[in-house]
C-alpha positions in Angstrom: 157.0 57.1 192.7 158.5 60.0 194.7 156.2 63.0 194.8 157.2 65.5 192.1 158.0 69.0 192.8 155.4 70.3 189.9 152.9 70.1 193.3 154.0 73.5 194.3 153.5 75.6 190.8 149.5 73.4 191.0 149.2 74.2 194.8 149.9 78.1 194.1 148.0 78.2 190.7 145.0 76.8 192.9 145.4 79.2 196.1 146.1 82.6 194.2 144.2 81.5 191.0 141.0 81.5 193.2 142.2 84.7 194.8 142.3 86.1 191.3 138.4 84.3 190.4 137.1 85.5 193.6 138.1 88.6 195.3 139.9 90.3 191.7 143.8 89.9 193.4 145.5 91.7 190.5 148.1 89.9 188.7 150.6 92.2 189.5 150.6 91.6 193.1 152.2 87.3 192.5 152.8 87.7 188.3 156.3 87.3 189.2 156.1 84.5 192.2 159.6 83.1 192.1 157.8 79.1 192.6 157.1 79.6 189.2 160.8 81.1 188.0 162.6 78.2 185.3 159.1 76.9 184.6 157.1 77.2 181.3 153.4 76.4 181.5 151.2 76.3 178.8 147.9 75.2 178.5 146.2 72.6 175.5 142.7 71.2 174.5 143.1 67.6 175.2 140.5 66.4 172.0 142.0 69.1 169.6 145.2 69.8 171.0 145.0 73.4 170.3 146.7 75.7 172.1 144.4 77.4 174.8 147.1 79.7 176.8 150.7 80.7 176.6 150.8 81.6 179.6 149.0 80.8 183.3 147.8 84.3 183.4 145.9 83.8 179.7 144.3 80.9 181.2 142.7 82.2 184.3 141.8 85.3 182.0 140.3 83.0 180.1 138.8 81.2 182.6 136.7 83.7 184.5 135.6 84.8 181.0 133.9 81.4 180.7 132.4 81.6 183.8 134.7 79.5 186.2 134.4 80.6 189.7 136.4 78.3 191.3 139.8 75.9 191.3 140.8 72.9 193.0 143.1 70.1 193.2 142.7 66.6 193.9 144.5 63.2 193.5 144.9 62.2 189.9 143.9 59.0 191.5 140.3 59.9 191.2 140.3 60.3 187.3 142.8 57.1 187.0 139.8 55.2 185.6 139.2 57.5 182.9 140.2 56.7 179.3 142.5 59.4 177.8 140.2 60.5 174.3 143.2 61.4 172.5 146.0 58.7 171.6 148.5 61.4 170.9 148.7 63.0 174.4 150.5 60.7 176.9 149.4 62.4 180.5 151.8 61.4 183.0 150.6 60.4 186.6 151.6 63.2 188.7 149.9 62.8 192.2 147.5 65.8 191.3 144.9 67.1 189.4 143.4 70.5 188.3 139.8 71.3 188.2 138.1 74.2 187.0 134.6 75.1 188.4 132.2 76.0 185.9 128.7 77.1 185.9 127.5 73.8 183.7 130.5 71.6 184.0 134.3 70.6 185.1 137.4 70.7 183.7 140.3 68.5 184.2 143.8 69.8 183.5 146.3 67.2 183.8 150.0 67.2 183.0 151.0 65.8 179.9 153.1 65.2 176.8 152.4 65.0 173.0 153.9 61.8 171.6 156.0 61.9 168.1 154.6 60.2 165.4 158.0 59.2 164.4 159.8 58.5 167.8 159.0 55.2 168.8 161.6 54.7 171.9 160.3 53.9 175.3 162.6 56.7 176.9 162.3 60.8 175.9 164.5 61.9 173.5 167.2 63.9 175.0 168.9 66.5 172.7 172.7 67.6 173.1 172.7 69.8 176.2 173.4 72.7 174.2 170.6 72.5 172.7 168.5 71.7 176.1 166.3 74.6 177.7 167.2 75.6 181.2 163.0 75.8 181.7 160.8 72.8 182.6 158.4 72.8 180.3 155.0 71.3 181.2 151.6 71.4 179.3 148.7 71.0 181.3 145.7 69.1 178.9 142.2 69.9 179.5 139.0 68.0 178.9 135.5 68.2 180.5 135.0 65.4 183.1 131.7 63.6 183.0 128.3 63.6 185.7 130.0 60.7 187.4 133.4 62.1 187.6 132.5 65.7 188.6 130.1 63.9 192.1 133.2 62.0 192.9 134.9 65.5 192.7 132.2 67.7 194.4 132.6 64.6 197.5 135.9 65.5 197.3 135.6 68.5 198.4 134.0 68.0 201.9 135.8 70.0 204.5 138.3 68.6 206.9 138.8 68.2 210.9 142.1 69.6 211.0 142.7 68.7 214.6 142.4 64.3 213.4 145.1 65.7 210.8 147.2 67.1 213.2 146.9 63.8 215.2 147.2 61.6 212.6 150.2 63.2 211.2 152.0 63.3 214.2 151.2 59.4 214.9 152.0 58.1 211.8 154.8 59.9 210.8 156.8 62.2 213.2 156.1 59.9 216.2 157.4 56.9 214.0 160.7 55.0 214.9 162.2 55.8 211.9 161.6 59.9 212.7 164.2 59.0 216.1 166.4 61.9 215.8 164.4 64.2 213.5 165.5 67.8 214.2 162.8 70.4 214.0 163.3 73.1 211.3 163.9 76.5 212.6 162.2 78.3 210.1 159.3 76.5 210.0 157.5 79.6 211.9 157.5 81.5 208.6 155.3 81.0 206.1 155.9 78.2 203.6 157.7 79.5 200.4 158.5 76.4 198.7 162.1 76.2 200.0 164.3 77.6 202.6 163.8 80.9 203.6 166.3 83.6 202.0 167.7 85.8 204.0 167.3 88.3 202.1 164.5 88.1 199.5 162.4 90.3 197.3 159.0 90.7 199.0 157.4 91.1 195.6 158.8 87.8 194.1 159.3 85.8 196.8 156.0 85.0 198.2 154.7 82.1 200.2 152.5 79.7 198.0 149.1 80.1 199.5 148.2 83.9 200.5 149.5 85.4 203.7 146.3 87.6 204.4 144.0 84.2 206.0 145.4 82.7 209.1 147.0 79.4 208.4 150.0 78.8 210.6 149.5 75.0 211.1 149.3 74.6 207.2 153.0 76.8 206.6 154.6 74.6 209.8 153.2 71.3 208.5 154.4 71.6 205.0 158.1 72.7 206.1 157.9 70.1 208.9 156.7 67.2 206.4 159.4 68.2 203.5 162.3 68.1 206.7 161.4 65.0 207.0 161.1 63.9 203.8 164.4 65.3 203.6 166.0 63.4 207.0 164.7 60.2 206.0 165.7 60.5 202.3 169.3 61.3 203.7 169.0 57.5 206.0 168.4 55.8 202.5 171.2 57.0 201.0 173.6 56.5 204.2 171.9 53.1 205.8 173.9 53.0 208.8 172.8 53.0 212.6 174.6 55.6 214.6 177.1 52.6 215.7 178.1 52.7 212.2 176.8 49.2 211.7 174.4 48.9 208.0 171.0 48.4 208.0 169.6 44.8 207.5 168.2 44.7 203.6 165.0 44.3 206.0 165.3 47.5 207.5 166.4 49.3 204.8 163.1 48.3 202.7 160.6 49.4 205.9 163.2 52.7 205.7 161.7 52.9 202.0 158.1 52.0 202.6 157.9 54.7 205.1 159.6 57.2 202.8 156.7 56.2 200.4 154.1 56.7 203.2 155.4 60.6 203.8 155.0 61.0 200.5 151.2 59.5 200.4 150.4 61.7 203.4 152.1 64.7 201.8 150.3 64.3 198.2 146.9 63.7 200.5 147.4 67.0 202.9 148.4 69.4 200.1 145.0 68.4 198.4 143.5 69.6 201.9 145.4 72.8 201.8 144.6 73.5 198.3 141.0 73.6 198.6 140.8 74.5 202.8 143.7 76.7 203.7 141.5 79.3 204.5 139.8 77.3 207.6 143.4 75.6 208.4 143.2 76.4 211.5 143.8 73.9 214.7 141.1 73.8 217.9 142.1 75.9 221.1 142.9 73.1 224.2 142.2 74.8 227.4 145.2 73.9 230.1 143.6 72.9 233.3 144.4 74.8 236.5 146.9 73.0 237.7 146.3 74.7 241.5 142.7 74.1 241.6 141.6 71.2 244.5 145.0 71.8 246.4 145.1 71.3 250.3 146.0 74.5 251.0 142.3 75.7 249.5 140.7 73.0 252.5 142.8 74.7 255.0 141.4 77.7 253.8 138.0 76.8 253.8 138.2 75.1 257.6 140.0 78.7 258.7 137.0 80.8 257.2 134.5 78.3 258.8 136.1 78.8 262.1 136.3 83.1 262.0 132.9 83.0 260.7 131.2 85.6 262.4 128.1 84.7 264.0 124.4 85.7 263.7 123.3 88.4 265.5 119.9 86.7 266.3 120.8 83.6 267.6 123.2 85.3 270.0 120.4 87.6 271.6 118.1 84.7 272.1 120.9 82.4 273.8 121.7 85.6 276.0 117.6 85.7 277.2 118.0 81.7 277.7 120.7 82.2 279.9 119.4 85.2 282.2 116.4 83.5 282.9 118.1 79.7 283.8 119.9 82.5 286.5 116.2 84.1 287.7 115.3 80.4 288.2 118.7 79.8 290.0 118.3 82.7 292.6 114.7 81.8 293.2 115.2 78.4 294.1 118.1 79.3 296.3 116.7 82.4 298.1 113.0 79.8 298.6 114.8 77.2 299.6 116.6 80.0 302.6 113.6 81.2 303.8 114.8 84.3 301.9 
């Protein structure tokens, strides 16, 4: 299953929700983020289906009222053993999951749909597209997670070594041989607003989807560097040729898929990272070593100073008494041995 898009609305609703939790970022500074522009998210009790929030901004209101302190997001694989309580709610398996902090428990708030009583088809109904909203509309279900459930999430939550990220990224996927012929993105520099950069953009809409004011440059470059390739090898799957124009063998064209899968594994697993780290996203500093140092020209150096080093005073004096007296002794035995 490809990785939906609903990631990005989760990822930001994590990163500026816990802004909002934890240092009071006022609503009006990202009310209006254009990730979540054509989106509708409301917000249910799972057992009673009631409606909890309109709107994302109720919820986290309503949130830190109750005492939550903190978001994050994890794989929806983690709660995939959990039986849904209510029959009536089908929660589809998106690749992630929100949890909400409490003081005496945890939330999960998963994406779902209520299920008509008197629509019994496999597929969802579709009504005439005049009649079809423009919005996606998604309703996120909550319901307290158990002991068990919330120590699988708090071991979750151990923080990462971004540098074997970095390594392992770059093996497994951009050093693959399916990646032959990747093009870097240009933009990726900036940081990471959920699409291509707009040239021209409104700086109070258009805002990146974790907050700009921590230092998290690899995180912005790795998220536009794994969606171009995403993108790149999506593109080979739909044109399966070689650059020779020949197809790819059925063989080939299912490894071209597997790995296509595998981006998308990596991707789901590194925004979780993000999510909950961002602010510590940061990559070790590898010295360069001095490429100069041990040369032949620092021996011939060394021999040169050794042979202009100046001599001690001392031991000059005492071999200039040494040799006046072998003299005396000379002129002694030469003037006794005269007669002199």
């Amino acid at each position: 299953m490809a990785l939906d898009q609903i990631w990005k609305q989760q990822l930001t609703l994590v990163t500026y929700g816990n802004e909002f939790l934890t240092q009071d970022l006022g609503f009006s500074q990202w009310l209006n983020h254009s990730i979540f522009n054509q989106h509708h998210l409301t917000f249910r009790d799972l057992l009673s289906q009631h409606l909890l929030a309109q709107h994302f901004q109720i919820w986290l209101e309503g949130l830190k009222k109750q005492g939550v302190h903190r978001l994050s997001l994890h794989s929806s694989h983690l709660l995939e053993d959990e039986k849904n309580p209510n029959a009536n709610v089908e929660l589809v398996p998106f690749a992630h999951v929100i949890i909400s902090h409490g003081k005496q428990e945890k939330m999960a708030w998963m994406i779902g749909k209520e299920l008509a009583e008197w629509y019994s088809a496999d597929n969802d109904y579709e009504a005439p597209p005049a009649q079809q909203s423009p919005l996606r509309h998604e309703t996120f279900w909550g319901y307290q997670l158990n002991s068990k459930l919330a120590k699988r999430i708090n071991a979750d939550l151990e923080a990462p070594n971004w540098d074997d990220i970095q390594t392992y990224t770059e093996q497994e996927l951009f050093q693959n041989r399916w990646a032959q012929g990747f093009t870097e993105p240009t933009y990726s520099s900036l940081p990471y607003y959920g699409s291509i950069p707009a040239l021209q953009a409104d700086s109070n809409t258009h805002l990146a989807l974790i907050p700009t004011n921590y230092s998290a440059d690899y995180v912005h470059q790795t998220l536009y560097r794994l969606e171009a390739l995403s993108d790149f090898i999506d593109s080979q799957i739909q044109h399966p040729y070689h650059a020779e124009g020949e197809i790819l063998s059925p063989e080939q064209q299912l490894d071209l898929r597997h790995f296509s899968q595998k981006i998308d594994d990596l991707t789901a697993k590194f925004i979780v990272k993000v999510a909950n780290h961002y602010k510590t996203a940061q990559l070790s500093s590898k010295a360069t070593p001095d490429p100069f140092a041990g040369m032949t020209t620092d021996k011939h150096v060394s021999a040169s100073s050794k042979a202009h080093k100046p001599q001690d005073p001392g031991k000059s004096s005492a071999t200039n008494v040494l040799t006046l007296i072998i003299i005396t002794v000379i002129i002694c035995l030469i003037g006794y041995y005269f007669g002199l």
